[in-house]
N, C-alpha and C positions, 0 to 999 in steps of 0.2 A: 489675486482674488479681487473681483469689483466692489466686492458686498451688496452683490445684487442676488436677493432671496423668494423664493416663491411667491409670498405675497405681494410680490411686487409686478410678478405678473399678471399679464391683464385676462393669462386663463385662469389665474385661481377666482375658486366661486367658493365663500365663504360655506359651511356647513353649519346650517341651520337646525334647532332642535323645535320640533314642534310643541306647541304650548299643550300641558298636559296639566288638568284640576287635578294635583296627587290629593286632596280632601274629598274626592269621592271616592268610594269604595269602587274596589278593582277585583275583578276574578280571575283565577289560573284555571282554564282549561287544559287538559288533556286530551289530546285526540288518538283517535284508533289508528293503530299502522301495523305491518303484516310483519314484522319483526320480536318484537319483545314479546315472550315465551307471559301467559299468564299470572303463571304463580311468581314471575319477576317482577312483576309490575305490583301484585301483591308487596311484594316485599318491599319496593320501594316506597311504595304509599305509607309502609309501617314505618319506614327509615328515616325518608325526609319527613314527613307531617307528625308521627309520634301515632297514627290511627291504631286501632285496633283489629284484628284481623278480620273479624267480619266486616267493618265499616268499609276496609282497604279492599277486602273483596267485592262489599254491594257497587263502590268508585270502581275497579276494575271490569265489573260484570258489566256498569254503565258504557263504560267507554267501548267495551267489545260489541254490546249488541246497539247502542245506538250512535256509536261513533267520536264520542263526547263524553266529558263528565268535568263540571265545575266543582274541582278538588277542595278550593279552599276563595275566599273573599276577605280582603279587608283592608291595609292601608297602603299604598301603592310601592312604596321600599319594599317594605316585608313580601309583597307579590311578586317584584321584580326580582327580589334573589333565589322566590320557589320556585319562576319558569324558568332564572341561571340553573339551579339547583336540578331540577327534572331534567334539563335538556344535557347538561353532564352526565344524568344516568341513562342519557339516550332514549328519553323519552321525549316527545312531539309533543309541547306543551307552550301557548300563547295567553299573553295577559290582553285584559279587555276590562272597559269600562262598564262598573254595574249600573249606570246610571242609564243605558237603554235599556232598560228592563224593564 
């Protein structure tokens, strides 16, 4: 062995994380996709968020007829484990800054 290691190559390109304000509130979308049966998506929204079944439905009816529905907003951890979390139950769900709003 040389002890000659990736980073010593001149093709490695460092992975960079882009700067992100986690002090501004963040929101998890949900988007529509032709897959997850309704009353699944119902029941997820009960599962991971703790909603209530109408609330889980009015979020559900949102995402089917307009494509979208901003499930939940608030501290950028706590968001980033509810798009890990939705997108394990196979649901199509992206974090975004509230700060365009």
């Amino acid at each position: 062995m040389s002890g000659y290691t990736l980073q010593d190559s001149p093709l490695a390109v460092p992975v960079l994380e882009p700067e992100v304000d986690k002090a501004t509130p963040w929101n998890v979308i949900v988007m529509n996709d032709p897959v997850n049966l309704m009353n699944y998506v119902v029941y997820v929204f009960q599962t991971v968020f703790g909603y209530t079944k109408q609330k889980a439905t009015r979020h559900m009816l949102e995402v089917h007829e307009q494509g979208k529905s901003l499930v939940w907003s608030g501290d950028f951890e706590k968001a980033e484990a509810f798009v890990y979390t939705l997108q394990q139950w196979q649901l199509t769900a992206t974090l975004e800054s509230a700060e365009g709003e």
